[in-house]
C-alpha positions in Angstrom: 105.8 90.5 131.7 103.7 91.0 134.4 100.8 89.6 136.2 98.8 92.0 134.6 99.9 91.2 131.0 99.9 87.9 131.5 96.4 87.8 132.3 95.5 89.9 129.1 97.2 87.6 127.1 95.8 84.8 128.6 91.8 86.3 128.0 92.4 87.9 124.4 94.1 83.9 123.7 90.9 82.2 125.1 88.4 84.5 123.1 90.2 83.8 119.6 90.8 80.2 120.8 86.8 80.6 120.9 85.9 82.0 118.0 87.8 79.8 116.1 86.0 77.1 117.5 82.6 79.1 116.6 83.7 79.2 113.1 84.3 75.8 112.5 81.3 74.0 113.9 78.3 73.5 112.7 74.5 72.4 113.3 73.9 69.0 112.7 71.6 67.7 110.1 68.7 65.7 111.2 70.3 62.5 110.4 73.7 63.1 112.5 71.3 64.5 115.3 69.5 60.9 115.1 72.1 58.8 115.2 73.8 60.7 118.0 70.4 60.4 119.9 70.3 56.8 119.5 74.2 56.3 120.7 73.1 58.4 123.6 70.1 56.5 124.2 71.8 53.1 123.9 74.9 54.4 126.3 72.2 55.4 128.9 70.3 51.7 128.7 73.8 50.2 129.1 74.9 52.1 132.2 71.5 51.3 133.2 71.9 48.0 132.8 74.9 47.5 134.3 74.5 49.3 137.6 71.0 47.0 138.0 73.0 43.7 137.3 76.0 44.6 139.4 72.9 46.1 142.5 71.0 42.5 142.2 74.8 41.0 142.4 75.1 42.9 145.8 71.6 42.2 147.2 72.1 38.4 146.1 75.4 37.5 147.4 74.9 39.7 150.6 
């Protein structure tokens, strides 16, 4: 095999790779899409949280 081949192979295995994938998901009804908002939404407050705790631990003890 050459170079050549092998990328062929490579691009015709990534587009059924992709359309498998296609053909197996799915929209999400409007209760998953909800609750993934809200998991979202609470991850962000967190990380938000956090980082302000850990900056007034900086600006405190500095």
């Amino acid at each position: 095999m050459d170079v050549q081949e092998t990328k062929k192979y490579k691009v015709k295995r990534f587009i059924k790779e992709t359309i498998r994938v296609l053909r197996i998901t799915k929209k999400p009804n409007k209760q998953e899409y909800t609750s993934v908002v809200k998991v979202t939404g609470l991850g962000i407050l967190i990380i938000g949280a956090l980082g302000f705790i850990i900056f007034l631990l900086k600006h405190l003890l500095i």
